[in-house]
C-alpha positions as CSV (number, residue, x, y, z in Angstrom):
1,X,85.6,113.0,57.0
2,X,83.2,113.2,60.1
3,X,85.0,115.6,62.0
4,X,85.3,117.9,58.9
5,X,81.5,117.8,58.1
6,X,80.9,118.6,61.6
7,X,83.6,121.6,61.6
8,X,81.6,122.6,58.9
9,X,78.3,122.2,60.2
10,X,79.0,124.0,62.8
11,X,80.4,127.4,61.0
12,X,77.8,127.1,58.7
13,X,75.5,127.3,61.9
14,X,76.9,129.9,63.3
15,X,77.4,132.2,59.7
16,X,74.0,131.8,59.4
17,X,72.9,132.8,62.3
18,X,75.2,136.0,62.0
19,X,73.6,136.4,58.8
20,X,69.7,136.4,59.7
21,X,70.9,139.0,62.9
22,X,72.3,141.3,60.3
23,X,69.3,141.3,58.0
24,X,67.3,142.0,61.0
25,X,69.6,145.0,61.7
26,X,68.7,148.4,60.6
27,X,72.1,149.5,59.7
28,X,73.9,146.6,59.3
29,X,77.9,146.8,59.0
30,X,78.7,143.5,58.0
31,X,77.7,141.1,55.6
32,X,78.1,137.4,56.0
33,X,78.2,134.6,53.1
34,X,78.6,131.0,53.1
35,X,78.1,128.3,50.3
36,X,78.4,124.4,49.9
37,X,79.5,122.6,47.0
38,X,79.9,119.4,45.8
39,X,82.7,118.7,42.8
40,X,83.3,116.3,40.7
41,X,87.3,116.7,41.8
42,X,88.8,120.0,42.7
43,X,90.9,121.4,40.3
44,X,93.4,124.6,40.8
45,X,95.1,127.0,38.7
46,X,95.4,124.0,35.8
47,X,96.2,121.4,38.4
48,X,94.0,118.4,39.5
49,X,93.8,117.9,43.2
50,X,93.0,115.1,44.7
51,X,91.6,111.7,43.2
52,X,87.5,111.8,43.8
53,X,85.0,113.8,44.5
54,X,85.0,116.9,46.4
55,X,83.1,118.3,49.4
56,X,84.1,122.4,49.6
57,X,83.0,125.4,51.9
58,X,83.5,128.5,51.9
59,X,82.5,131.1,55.0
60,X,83.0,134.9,54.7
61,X,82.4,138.1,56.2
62,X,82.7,141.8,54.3
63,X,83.5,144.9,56.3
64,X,82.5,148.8,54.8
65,X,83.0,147.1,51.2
66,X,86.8,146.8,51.7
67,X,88.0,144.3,53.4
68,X,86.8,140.7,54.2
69,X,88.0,138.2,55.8
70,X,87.1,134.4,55.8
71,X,87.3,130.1,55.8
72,X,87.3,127.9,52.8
73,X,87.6,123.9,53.1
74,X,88.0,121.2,51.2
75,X,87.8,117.2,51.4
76,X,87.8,114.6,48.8
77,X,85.4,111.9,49.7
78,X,87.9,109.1,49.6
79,X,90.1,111.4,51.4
80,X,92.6,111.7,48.8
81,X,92.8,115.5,49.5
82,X,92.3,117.5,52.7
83,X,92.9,121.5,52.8
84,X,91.6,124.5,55.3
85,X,92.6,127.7,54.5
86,X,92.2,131.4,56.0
87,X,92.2,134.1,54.1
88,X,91.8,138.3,54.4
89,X,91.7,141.0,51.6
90,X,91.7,144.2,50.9
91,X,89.5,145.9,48.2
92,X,90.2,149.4,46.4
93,X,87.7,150.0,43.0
94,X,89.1,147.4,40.6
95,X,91.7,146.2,42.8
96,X,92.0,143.5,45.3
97,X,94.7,142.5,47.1
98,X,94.5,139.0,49.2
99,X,96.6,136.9,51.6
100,X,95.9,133.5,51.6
101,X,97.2,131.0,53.9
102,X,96.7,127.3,52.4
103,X,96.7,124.6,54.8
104,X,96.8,120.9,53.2
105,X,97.5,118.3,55.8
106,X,97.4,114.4,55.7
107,X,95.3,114.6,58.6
108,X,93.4,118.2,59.3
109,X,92.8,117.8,62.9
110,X,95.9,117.1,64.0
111,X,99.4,119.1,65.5
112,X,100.3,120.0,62.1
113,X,97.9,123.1,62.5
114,X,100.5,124.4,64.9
115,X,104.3,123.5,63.2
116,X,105.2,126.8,61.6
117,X,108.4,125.2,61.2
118,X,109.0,126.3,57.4
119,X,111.0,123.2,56.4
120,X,108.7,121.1,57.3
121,X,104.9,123.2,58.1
122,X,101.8,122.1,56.3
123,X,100.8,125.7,55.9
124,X,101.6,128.0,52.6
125,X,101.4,131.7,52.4
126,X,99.9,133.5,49.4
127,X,99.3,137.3,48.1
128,X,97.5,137.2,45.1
129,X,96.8,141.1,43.5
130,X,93.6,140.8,41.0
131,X,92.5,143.4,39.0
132,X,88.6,143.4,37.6
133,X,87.7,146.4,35.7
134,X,83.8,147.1,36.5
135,X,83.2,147.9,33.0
136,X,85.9,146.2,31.3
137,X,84.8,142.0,31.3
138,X,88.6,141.2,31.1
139,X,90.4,140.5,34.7
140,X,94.6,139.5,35.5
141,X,95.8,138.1,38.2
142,X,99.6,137.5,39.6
143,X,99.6,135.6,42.6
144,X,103.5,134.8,44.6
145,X,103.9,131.9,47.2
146,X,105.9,134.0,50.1
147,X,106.9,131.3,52.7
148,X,106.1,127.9,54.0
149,X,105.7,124.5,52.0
150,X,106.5,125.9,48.7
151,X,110.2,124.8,48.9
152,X,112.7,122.6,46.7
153,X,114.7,119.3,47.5
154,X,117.4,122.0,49.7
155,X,114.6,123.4,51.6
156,X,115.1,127.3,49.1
157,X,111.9,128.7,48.3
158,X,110.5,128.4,44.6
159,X,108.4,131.6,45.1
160,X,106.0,130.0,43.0
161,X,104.4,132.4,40.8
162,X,101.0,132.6,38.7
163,X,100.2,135.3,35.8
164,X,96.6,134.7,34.6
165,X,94.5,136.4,32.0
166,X,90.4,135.8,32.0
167,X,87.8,136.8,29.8
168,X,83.8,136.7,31.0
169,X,81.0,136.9,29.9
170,X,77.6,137.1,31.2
171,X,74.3,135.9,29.6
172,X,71.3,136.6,31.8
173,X,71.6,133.1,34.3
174,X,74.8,132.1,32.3
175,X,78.3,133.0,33.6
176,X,81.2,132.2,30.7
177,X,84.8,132.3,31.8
178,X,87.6,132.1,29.2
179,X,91.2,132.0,31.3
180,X,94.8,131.4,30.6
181,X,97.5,130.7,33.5
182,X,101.3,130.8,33.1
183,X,104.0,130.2,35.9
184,X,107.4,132.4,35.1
185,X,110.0,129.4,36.3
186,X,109.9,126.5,38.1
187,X,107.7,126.2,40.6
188,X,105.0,124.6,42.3
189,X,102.8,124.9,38.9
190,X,105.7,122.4,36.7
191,X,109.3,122.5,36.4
192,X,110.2,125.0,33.8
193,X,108.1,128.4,32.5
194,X,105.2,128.4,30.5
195,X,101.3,127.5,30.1
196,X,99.7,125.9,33.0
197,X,96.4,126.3,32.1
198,X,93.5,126.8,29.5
199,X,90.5,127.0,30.8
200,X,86.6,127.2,29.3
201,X,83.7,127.1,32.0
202,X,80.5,127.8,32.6
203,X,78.3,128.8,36.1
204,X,74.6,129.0,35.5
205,X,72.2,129.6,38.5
206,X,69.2,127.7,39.1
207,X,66.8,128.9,41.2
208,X,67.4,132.6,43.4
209,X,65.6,133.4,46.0
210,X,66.6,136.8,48.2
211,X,70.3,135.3,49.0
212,X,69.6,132.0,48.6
213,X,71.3,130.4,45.4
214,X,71.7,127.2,44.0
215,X,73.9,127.3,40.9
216,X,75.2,124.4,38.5
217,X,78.6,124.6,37.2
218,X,81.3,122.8,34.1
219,X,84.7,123.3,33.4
220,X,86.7,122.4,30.6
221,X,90.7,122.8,31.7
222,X,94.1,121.8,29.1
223,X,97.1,122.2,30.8
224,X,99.9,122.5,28.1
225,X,102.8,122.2,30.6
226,X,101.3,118.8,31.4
227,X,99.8,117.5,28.1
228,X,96.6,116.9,29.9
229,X,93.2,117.3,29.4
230,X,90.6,118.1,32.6
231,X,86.8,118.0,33.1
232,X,85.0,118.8,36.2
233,X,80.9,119.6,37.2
234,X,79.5,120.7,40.3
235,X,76.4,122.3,42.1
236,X,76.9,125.2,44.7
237,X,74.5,126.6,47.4
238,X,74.8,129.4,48.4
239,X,73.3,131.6,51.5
């Protein structure tokens, strides 16, 4: 957990630093973000990762309004759950296509970084295509796992696949989110087709200052593939 927090530290460091250079440009042409949170357990896509708290950061950088590119991180504080993953996307009016490449390790630092060996890598490749209408508060989502640890007992890809519909809804600091997941066939998401996840949460932001944000969140998830119910809260900085 150290060395993470460090790893962090120091990209945090550094985004910020690329940040306040930009702002002093006059005609800046990139934008840098970062934010820190802290969850109550990290949940995904109707699953519940990990078994404690959460420690997550994200780190990205916008080109011309299309394509960004960028680090997000996460750590359970018992150490339950460990995952780094790089990511790039491309961005055309309401579309945006992504490749995201998920990295969940028993031990981050480590030679697992480098085995690309796809019967046995740490590392998972996804291209997720998200549609969000600017005028339209209704989004979809499919999202395909295309190589690497997403495999079955005889080492054949499950192509794991993720359909989602979401509703939102914002009320001046409050942002509501109404979403519904569903895997085609067996995958990664349960063994058989159907409803992964139904999903109610909330984001409202504190305090905003310039680009400064510090926003409290809760989530309310039912996974009907699972029979289980899910709660999660967390706060979020944001620079």
């Amino acid at each position: 957990m150290k060395q993470w927090l460090i790893f962090s530290g120091i990209l945090l460091f550094i985004l910020t630093a690329g940040r306040a250079e930009e702002e002093g440009s006059e005609n800046p042409k990139a934008q840098w973000q970062a934010s820190v949170s802290l969850q109550s357990q990290h949940y995904w896509r109707g699953l519940s990762i990990g078994k404690g708290p959460s420690l997550e950061a994200d780190y990205s950088l916008t080109l011309d309004d299309s394509f960004s590119m960028g680090l997000w991180s996460g750590l359970a504080l018992n150490s339950s759950y460990k995952e780094v993953d790089l990511y790039i996307a491309y961005t055309h009016n309401a579309f945006k296509v992504s490749l995201i490449n998920y990295y969940c390790p028993q031990t981050i630092f480590s030679d697992e970084f480098i085995n690309f060996c796809e019967q046995t890598t740490a590392h998972t490749l996804d291209i997720i295509v998200d549609c969000n209408p600017r005028h339209i508060p209704i989004s979809v989502q499919v999202s395909t796992m295309i190589w690497g640890d997403d495999q079955d007992d005889n080492h054949s890809n499950f192509y794991s696949t993720y359909v989602e519909l979401g509703y939102h809804h914002q009320a001046e600091e409050l942002l509501a989110d109404f979403i519904i997941g569903y895997t085609p066939w067996e995958s990664y998401y349960g063994p058989k087709d159907g409803v992964v996840n139904l999903q109610a949460s909330g984001v409202y932001t504190v305090m905003q200052k310039n680009s400064h944000r510090m926003r409290c969140n809760a989530h309310m998830l039912y996974s009907p593939m699972a029979g289980r119910f899910m709660f999660g809260t967390g706060i979020t900085f944001s620079l």
